[in-house]
C-alpha positions, 0 to 999 in steps of 0.5 A: 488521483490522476485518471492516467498512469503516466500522469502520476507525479510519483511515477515522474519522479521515480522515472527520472531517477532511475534514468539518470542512475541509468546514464551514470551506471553504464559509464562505469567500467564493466565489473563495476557494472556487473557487481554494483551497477546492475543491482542499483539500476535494477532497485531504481528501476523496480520503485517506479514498475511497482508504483505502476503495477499498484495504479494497475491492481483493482483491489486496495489491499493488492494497491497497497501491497506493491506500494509497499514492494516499492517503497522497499525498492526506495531503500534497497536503492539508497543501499546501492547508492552507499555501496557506490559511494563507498566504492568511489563509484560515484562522488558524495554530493551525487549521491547526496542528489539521488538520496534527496530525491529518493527521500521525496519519492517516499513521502510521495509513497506514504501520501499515496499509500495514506490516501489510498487507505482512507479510500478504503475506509470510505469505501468500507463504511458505504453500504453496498447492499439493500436492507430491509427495516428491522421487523417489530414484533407484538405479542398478544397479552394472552401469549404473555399469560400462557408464557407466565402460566407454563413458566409456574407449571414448570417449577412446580413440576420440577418441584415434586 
């Protein structure tokens, strides 16, 4: 795992895309922008904050949690990416571009998400506490003949 944030591959990529969706979406005329421009940018954006808010979080499952969040973000963008293909805001093999990359980001997120589980799991099987050894107990053979003596008393008692 990179020791900095900026240093994640993942983040790279998810940056690089959402810059170039960025520089593509504010060239479009205004209600184009305000319907799907902003809702696109925003997904693209939202996949490299939560890659960035998981490498902030300390606990794996909270790691995991916002992996997941953008990971929805990936798919939420590819929706966005449709809608402007089907719009004619953008041209196919463009959006052929973003998917391709968009589709690496998210075997990028798998791998992350998969390594930080078997983390966990090493983590998990390590014993963080001092135990002591399990007490061995001996019993007189005395104890054993009271116990078998008190045992027959019973049933006979229980007999009558």
């Amino acid at each position: 795992m990179a020791t900095e944030l900026e240093d994640l591959k993942i983040l790279q990529a998810a940056e690089g895309i959402a810059d170039a969706v960025w520089k593509r979406v504010v060239q479009w005329d205004e209600f184009a922008r305000d319907i799907v421009g902003k809702q696109l940018a925003r997904a693209t954006d939202s996949i490299g904050a939560n890659i960035a808010e998981s490498y902030g979080r300390f606990h794996y499952g909270e790691k995991l949690q916002f992996l997941y969040y953008s990971r929805g973000s990936l798919f939420e963008t590819k929706y966005w990416l449709n809608r402007a293909l089907t719009r004619e805001l953008m041209q196919p093999g463009e959006v052929k571009v973003y998917a391709d990359r968009l589709s690496d980001v998210a075997r990028q997120l798998n791998s992350f998400a998969s390594s930080l589980k078997s983390q966990r799991k090493d983590n998990q099987t390590q014993s963080k506490s001092v135990r002591e050894p399990t007490a061995e107990y001996v019993t007189d053979e005395r104890l054993d003949d009271f116990i078998t003596l008190f045992a027959e008393n019973e049933l006979t008692w229980l007999a009558a």
